[in-house]
Backbone as a printed PyTorch tensor [residue, N CA C, xyz], in Angstrom:
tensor([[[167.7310,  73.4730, 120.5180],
         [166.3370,  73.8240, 120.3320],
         [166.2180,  74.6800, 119.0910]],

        [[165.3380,  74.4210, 118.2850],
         [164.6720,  74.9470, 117.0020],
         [163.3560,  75.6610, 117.2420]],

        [[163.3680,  77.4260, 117.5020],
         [162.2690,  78.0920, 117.1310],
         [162.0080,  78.3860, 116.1580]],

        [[160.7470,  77.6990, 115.5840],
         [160.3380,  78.8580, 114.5920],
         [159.7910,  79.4120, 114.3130]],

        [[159.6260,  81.1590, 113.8590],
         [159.0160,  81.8580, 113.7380],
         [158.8990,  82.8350, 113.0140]],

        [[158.6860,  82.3780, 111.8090],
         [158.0420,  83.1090, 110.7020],
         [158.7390,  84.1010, 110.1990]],

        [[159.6050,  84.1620, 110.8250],
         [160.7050,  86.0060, 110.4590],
         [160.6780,  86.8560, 111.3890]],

        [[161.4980,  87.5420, 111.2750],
         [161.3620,  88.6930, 112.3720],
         [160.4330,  89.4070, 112.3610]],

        [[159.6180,  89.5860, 111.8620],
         [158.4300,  90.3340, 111.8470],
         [157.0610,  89.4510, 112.6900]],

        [[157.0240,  88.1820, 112.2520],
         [156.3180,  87.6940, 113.2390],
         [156.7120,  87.8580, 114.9420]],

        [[157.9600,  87.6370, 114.8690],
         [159.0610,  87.4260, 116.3270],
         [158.6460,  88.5590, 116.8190]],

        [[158.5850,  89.5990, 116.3330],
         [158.2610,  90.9160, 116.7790],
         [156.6210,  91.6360, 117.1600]],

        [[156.0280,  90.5910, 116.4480],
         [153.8710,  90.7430, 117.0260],
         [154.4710,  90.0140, 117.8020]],

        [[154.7630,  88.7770, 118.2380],
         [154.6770,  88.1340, 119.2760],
         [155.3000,  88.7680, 120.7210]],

        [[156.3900,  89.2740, 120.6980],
         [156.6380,  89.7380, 121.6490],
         [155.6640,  91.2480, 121.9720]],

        [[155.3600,  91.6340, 121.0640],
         [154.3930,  93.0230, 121.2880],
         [153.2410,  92.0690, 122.0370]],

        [[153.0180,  90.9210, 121.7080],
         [151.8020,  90.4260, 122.2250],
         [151.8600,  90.0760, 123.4860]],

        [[152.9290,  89.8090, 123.8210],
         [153.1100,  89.1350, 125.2310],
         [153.5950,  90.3810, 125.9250]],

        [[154.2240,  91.1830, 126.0170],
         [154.1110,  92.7100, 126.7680],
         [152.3460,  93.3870, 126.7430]],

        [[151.9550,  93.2210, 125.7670],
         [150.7450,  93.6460, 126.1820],
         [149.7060,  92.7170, 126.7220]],

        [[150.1920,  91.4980, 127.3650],
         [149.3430,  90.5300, 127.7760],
         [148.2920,  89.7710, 127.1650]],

        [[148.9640,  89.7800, 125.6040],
         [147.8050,  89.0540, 124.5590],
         [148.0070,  87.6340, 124.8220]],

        [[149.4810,  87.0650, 125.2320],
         [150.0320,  85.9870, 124.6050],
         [150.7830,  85.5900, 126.5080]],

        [[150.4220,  84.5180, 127.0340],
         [151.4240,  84.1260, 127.6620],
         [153.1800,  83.7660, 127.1920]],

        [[154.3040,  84.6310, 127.9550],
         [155.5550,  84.1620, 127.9140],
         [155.7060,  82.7090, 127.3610]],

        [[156.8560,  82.8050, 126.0760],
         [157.1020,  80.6920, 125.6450],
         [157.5690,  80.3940, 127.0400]],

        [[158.3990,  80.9670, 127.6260],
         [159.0810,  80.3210, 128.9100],
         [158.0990,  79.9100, 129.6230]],

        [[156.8250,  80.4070, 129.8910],
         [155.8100,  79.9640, 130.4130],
         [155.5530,  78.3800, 130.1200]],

        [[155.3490,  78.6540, 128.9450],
         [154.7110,  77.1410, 128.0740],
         [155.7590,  75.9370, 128.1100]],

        [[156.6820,  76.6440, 127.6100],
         [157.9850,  75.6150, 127.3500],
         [157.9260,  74.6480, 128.7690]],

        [[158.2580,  75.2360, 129.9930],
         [158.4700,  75.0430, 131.7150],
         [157.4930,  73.8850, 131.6850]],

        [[155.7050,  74.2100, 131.3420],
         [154.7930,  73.3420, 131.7680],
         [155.0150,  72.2410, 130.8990]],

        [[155.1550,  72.5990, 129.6420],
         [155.1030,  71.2560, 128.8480],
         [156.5160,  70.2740, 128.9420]],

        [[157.4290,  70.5320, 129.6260],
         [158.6750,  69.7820, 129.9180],
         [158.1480,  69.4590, 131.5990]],

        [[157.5330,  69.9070, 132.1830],
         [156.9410,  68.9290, 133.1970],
         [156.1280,  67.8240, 133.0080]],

        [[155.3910,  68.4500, 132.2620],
         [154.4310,  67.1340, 131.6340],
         [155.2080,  66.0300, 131.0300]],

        [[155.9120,  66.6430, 130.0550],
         [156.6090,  65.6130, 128.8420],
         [157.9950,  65.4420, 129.4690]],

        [[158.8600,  65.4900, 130.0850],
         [160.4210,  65.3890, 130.7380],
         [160.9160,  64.7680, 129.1830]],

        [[162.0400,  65.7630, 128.8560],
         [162.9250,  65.6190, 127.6440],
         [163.7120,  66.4330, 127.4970]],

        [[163.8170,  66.3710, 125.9460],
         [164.8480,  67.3110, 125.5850],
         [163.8500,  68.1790, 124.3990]],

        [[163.9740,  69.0340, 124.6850],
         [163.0400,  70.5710, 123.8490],
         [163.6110,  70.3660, 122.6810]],

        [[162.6790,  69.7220, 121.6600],
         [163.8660,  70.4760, 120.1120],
         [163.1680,  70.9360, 118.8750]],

        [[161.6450,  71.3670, 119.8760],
         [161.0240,  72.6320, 118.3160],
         [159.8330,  73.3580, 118.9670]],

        [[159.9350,  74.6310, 119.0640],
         [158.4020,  75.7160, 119.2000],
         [158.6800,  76.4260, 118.1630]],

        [[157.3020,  76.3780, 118.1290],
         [156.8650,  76.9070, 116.8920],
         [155.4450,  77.4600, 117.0280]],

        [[155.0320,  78.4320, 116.4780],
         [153.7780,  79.5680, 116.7920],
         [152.9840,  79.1530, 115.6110]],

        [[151.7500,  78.5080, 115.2830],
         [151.1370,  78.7870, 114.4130],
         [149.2710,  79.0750, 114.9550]],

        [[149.5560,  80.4030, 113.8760],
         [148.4490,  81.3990, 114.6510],
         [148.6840,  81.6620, 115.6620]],

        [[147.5630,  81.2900, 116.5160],
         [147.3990,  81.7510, 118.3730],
         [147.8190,  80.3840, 119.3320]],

        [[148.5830,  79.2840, 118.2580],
         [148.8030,  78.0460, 119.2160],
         [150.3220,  77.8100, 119.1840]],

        [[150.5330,  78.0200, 120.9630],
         [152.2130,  77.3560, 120.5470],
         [152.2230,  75.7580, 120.2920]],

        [[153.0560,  75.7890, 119.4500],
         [153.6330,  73.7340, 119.4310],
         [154.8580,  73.8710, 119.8740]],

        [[155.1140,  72.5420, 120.8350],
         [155.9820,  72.1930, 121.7490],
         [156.6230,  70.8580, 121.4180]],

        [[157.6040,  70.7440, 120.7840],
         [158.1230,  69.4770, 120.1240],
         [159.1490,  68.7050, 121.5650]],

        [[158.8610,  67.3800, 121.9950],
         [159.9400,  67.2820, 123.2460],
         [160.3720,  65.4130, 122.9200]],

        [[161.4990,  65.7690, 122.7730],
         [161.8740,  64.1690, 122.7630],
         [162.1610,  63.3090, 123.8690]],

        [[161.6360,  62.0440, 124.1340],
         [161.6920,  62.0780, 125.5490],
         [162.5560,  60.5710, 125.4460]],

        [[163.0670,  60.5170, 127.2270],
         [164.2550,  59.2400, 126.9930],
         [163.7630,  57.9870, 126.3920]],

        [[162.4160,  57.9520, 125.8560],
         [162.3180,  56.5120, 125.5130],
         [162.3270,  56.4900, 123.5270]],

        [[162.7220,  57.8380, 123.4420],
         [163.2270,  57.9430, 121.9420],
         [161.4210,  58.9010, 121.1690]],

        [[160.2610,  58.8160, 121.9020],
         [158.7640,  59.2320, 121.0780],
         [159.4260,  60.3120, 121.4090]],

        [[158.8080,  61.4780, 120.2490],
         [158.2830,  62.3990, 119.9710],
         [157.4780,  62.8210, 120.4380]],

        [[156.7820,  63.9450, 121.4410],
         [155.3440,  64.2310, 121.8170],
         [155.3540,  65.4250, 121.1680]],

        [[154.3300,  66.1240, 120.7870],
         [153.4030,  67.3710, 120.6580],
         [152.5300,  68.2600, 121.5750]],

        [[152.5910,  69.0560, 121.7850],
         [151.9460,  69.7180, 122.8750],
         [151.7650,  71.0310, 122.6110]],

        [[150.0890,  70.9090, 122.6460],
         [150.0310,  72.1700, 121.6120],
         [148.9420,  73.6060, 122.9830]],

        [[149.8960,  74.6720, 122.9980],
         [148.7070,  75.1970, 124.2260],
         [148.0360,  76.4440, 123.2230]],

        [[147.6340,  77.1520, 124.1580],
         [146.0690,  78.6850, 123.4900],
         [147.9250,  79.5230, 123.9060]],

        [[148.0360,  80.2390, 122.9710],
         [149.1670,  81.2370, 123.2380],
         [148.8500,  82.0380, 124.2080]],

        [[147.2700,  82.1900, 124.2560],
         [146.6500,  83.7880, 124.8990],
         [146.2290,  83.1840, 126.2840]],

        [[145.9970,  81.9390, 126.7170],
         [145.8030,  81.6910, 127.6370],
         [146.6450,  81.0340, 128.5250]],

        [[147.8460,  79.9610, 127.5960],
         [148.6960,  79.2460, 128.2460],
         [148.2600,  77.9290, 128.3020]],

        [[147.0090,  77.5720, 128.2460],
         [145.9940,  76.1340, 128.3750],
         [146.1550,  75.3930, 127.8400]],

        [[146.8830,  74.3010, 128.1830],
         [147.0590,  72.9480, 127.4710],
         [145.8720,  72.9400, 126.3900]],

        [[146.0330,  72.3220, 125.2500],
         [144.8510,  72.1410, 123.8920],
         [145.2960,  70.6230, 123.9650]],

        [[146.0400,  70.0910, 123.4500],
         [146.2230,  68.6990, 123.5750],
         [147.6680,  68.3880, 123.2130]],

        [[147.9010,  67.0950, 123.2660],
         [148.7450,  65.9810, 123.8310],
         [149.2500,  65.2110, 122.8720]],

        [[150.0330,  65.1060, 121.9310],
         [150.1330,  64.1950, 121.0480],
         [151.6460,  63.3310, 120.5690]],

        [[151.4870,  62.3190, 119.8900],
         [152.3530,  61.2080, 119.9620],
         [153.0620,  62.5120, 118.2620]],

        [[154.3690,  62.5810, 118.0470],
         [154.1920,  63.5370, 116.4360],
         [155.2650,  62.1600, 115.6670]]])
């Protein structure tokens, strides 16, 4: 798996964000979107307030899955 995130300085709002309950836990996100998508995890990535969820799944597609960081809420669904 490939996170990325901007530098340690981003890595570091983000976790300030999610202790102060700005940002749902990735483990949160990661969990739902590998239920949805069943694969293999191989990119999150934070841009702005949206996680992207890269998951390769056994039939070889790519999906996208992009949620609200602050809420956890699926945003949408995509073929990448």
């Amino acid at each position: 798996m490939r996170v990325l995130d901007g530098g340690s300085r981003q890595q570091d709002s983000v976790r300030q964000a999610v202790r102060q309950g700005r940002f749902v836990p990735l483990e949160q996100v990661v969990a739902d979107a590998l239920r949805r998508y069943p694969g293999k995890l191989i990119e999150v990535e934070l841009d702005e307030d949206t996680y992207e969820v890269e998951i390769l799944g056994p039939d070889g597609v790519v999906m996208e899955l992009d949620y609200d960081a602050a809420t956890g809420r699926l945003l949408k669904m995509e073929k990448d």
